[in-house]
C-alpha positions, 0 to 999 in steps of 0.5 A: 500500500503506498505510504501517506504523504502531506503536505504541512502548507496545503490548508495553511490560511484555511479554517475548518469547522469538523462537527464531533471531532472529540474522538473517532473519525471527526478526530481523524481528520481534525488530526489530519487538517491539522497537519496540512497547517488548516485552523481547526474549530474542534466541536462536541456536545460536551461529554468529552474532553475537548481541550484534551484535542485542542492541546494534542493538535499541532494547529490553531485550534479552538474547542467550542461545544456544541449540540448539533441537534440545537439549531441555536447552539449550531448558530453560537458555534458558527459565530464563534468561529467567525468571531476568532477566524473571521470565516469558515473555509472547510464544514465537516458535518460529521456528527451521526448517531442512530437509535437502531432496530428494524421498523416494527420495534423503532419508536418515533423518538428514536426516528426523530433523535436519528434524523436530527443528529444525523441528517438534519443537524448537515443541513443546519450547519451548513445553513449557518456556515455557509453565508460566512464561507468565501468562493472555493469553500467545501463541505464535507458531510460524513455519510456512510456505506450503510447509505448504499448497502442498508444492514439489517438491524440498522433502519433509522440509520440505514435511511438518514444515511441515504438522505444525507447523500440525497442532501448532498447531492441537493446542497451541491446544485444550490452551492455550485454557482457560490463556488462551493463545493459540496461532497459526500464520504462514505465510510464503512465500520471503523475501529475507534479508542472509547473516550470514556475509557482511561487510557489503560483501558484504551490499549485493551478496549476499541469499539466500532464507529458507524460514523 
């Protein structure tokens, strides 16, 4: 497999934004941004450490906490960010969650809890981001394999998924003509640390990621 490269310059002047970027593939690419020499606005509801990341990370970064499932708490982490960097380059909506099951067994709160977390809470960041984004911006949102191939067990999630494709796909056409790019990944299982673990746990215990 050929060796991973970068370049510490390509982000350098770049703010970004990575929704849930306290652990699994939000700290990934927090990490990785952060190497390429882009500013960082790590983000979390709260229950992790987010400073933890803001000191591990070798960039400008800020930690601001926020619930993307509030539309309020979605418009004082744009503002926060716009407040300390003056605009916003890259959104990485990742955040995602899903309360799982299959169709007869999911309650409505658990439908609603999955689609606010994993597909509304896209459209809303990106409603609030986007005025404060120059030409050549892009988002990212984090969909998943589940989008295109739907594992039983997993129905909420199976089709928020799948909307965040189509909403990407939407969010595209309307952003083109502002030369902003919008673009999906979709990622299958992925092992992550448990950040509620202590850091000995960490070494024997991974959980899996459907992020």
């Amino acid at each position: 497999m050929a060796s991973q490269t970068h370049c510490p310059t390509r982000l350098e002047g770049k703010v970004a934004v990575i929704t849930g970027s306290i652990h699994g593939i939000g700290l990934g690419i927090a990490r990785k941004f952060a190497t390429e020499g882009a500013s960082i606005i790590v983000n979390d509801q709260g229950e992790y450490d987010g400073e933890r990341v803001v000191d591990e990370l070798d960039s400008d970064a800020l930690y601001v906490e926020a619930d993307v499932r509030d539309p309020a708490q979605i418009k004082e982490l744009v503002a926060t960010a716009v407040d300390d960097f003056g605009h916003i380059d890259v959104l990485v909506n990742n955040v995602g969650d899903g309360r799982n099951g299959p169709p007869d067994e999911v309650t409505l709160d658990d439908w609603e809890f999955t689609m606010e977390t994993t597909l509304r809470s896209q459209w809303l960041c990106t409603k609030y981001a986007m005025e404060h984004m120059p030409r050549g911006g892009s988002i990212i949102n984090i969909s998943s394999a589940n989008a295109s191939a739907a594992s039983p067990g997993f129905f909420p999630y199976n089709v928020a998924k799948a909307g965040v494709n189509g909403l990407t796909r939407a969010l595209a056409i309307e952003l083109g003509p502002l030369d902003i790019r919008v673009n999906a990944i979709e990622p299958g299982m992925i092992e992550v640390d448990n950040p509620d673990l202590s850091r000995a746990e960490l070494e024997q215990d991974q959980k899996i990621d459907l992020s």
